[in-house]
C-alpha positions as CSV (number, residue, x, y, z in Angstrom):
1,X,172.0,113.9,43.1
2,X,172.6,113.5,39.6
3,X,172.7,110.4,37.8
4,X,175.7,109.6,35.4
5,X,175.9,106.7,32.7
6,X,177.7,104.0,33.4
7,X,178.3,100.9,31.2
8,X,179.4,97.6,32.2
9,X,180.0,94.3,30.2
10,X,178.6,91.0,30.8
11,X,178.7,88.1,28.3
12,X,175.2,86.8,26.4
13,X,174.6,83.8,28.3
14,X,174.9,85.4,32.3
15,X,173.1,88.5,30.2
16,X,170.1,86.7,28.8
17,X,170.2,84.5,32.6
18,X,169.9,87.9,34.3
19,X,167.1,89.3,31.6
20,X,164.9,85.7,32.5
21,X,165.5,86.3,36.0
22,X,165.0,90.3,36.2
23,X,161.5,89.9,33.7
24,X,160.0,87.9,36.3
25,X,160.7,90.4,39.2
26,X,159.3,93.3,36.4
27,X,162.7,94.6,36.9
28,X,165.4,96.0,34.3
29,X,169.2,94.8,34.4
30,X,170.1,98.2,35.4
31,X,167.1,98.4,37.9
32,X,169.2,94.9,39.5
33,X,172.6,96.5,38.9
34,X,171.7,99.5,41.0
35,X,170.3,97.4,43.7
36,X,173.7,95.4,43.7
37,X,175.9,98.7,43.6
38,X,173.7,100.6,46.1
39,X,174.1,97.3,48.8
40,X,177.6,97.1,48.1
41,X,178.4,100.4,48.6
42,X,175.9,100.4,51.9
43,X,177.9,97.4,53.3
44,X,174.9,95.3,52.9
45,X,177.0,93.0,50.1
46,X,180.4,91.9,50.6
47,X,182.6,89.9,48.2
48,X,185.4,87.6,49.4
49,X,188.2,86.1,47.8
50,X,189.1,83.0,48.2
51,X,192.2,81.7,47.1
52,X,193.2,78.1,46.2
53,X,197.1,77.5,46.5
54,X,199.0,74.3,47.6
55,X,201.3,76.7,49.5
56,X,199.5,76.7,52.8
57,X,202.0,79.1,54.4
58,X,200.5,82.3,52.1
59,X,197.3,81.5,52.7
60,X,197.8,81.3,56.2
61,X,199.8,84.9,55.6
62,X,196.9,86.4,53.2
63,X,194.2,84.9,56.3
64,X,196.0,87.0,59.1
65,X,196.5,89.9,56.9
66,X,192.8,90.1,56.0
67,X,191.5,89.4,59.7
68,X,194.4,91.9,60.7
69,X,196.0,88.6,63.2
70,X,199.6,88.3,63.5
71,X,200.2,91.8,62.3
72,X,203.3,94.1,63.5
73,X,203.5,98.1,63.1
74,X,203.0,100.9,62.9
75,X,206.6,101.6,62.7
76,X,208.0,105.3,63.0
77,X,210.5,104.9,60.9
78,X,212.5,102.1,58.4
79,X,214.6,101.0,60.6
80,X,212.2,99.5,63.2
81,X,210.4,97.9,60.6
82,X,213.7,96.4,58.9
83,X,214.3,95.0,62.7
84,X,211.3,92.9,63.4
85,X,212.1,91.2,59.9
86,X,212.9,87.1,60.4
């Protein structure tokens, strides 16, 4: 597998956090970044988003959507969709 350069930005303060943190392990940022990215993309990391909104009703909506709850379809066509609308 070939390797191909990638850059990413990160502000000086979480940089020079990450460098103090990284030195100690005898690691490099990118050494941590490619630990990160390889558990990510292994499933071993996984990021969630959590939204704050006083509308309680689309969180409850973006909840069910993202445990696939209270879901209807798959439709075959538009109309079947358009008929389970409220």
């Amino acid at each position: 597998m070939k390797n191909k350069l990638s850059t990413i930005f990160i502000d000086k303060e979480t940089k020079d956090k990450v460098q103090k943190i990284a030195k100690k392990l005898h690691l490099s940022i990118s050494g941590i970044a490619r630990i990160l990215l390889n558990d990510f993309a292994d499933g071993k990391i996984q990021i969630r988003i959590v939204m704050l909104s006083e509308r309680s009703d689309i969180c409850d909506l973006i909840f069910d959507v993202s445990n696939k709850k209270n879901i209807e379809g798959p439709f075959e066509n538009a109309e079947d969709f358009i008929s389970t609308m409220k």
